[in-house]
N, C-alpha and C positions, 0 to 999 in steps of 0.2 A: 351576583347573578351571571354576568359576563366575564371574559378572561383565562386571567392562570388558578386551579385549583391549590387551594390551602395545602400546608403539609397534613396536617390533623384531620383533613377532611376526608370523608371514605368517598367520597366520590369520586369516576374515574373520567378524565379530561378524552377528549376524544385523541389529542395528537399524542402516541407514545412509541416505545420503542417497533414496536410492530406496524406503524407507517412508512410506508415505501420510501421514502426519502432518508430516513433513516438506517434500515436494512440496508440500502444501498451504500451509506457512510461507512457503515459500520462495514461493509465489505471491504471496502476500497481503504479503510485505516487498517483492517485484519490480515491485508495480503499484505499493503506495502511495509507492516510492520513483521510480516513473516518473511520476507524477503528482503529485510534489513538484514534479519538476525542470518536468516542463510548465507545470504552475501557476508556479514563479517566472520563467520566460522571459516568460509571456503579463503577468505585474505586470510585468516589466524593458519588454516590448513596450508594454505600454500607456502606462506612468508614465514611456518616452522614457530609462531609464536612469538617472532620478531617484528611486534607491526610499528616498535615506536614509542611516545611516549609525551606526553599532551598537547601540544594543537598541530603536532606530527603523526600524531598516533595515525594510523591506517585502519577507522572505525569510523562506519558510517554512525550517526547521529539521527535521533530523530525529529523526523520534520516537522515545519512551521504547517498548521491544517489547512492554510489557504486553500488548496487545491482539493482536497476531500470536502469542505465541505462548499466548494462552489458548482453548485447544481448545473449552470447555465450552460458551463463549459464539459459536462460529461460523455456527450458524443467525441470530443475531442483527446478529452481523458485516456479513453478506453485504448485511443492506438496510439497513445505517446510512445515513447522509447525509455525502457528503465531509467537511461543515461537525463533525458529531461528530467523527470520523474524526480529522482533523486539529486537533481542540480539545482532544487527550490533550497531557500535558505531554512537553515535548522532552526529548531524553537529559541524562542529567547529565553529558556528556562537557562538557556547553557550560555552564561556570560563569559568564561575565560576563549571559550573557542568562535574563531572569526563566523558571521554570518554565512558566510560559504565555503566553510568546513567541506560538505559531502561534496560541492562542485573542485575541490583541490583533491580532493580523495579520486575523485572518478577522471581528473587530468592527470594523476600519478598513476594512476593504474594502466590508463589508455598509452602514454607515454613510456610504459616499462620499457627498460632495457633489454630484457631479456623475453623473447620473443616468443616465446612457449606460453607465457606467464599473460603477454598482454592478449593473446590471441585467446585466451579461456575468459578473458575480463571484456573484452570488445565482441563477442561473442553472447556474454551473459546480460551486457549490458544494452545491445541492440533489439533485445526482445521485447516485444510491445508486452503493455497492461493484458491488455486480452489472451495473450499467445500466455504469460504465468498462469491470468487467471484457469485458462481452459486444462493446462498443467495441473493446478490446484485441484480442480473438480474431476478430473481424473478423465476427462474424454478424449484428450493429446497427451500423449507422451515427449517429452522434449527433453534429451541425454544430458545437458549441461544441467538441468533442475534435477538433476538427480539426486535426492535425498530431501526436494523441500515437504515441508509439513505439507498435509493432505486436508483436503474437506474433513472426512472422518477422523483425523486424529485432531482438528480444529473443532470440532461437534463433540467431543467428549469430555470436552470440559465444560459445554452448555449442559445445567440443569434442568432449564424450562422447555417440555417436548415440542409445545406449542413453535416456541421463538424458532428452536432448531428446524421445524418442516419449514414454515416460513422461511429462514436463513437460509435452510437447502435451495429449495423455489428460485431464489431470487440470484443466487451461484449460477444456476444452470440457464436459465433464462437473462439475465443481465442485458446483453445487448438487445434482447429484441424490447425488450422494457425499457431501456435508453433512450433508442432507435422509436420509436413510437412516440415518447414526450414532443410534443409540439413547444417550441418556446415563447417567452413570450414577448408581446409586440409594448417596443418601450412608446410612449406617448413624450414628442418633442418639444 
């Protein structure tokens, strides 16, 4: 009667991908996993292909979802700093490499020797959530994101026209959707 719907059942549960909280995950693991892979081409670009070789390697990893999927904290989320961002520990799929793999990668990078090299990485990695996202959707232009995946080339691999307006939606409008959740009042 109540609960989670059967697999076999044709019935549809009311909470699914196209709830707000959802969409909003699903944002927020879409970019920071497109700006994983940006950030490690642009280390592969720089460092010639030279990044290393296992718990040295110079590859961000991907992260532990704590932080995507904690709702409470998404006003806070949105103006983190890459460099926090990506200083959360990695999944624990990845047992040979230390829990704070990406936070050693973002202290070697910040630390470069060579001064050209840190100034492109301290640069990329001061940019807030929101300052990528607005990149991402195309309404800022930001010179160091130059060549990240776009809204449109992230939309063309959604099949469902529905999910895609929806996903658009919720891109362009994000902070004022945030920004309006009232949170909620814990009982002592």
């Amino acid at each position: 009667m109540c609960g989670r719907k059967r697999k076999n059942s044709k019935e549809k549960g009311k909470h699914d991908k196209y709830c707000e909280d959802n969409v909003i995950k699903r944002i927020k693991s879409s970019l920071l996993d497109i700006l994983s892979k940006f950030m490690n081409n642009k280390i592969k670009m720089i460092y010639s292909d030279n990044i290393g070789f296992g718990i040295f390697k110079k590859e961000f990893l991907k992260m532990n979802q704590n932080q995507i999927k904690d709702s409470k904290n998404d006003k806070i989320f949105l103006y983190k700093k890459l460099k926090e961002l990506f200083s959360e520990k990695i999944s624990t799929k990845f047992t040979t490499f230390p829990p704070e793999h990406n936070k050693n990668i973002i202290n070697t990078l910040l630390n470069e020797a060579d001064g050209k090299i840190r100034k492109i990485f301290e640069e990329m990695l001061n940019l807030n959530f929101i300052e990528c996202l607005e990149h991402f959707r195309g309404s800022k232009y930001i010179g160091i994101l130059k060549g990240l995946k776009s809204l449109d080339d992230f939309c063309l691999n959604e099949k469902d026209e529905d999910y895609k307006k929806i996903f658009r939606y919720y891109v362009f409008h994000l902070e004022e959707i945030i920004m309006k959740k009232k949170s909620k009042k814990r009982k002592d």
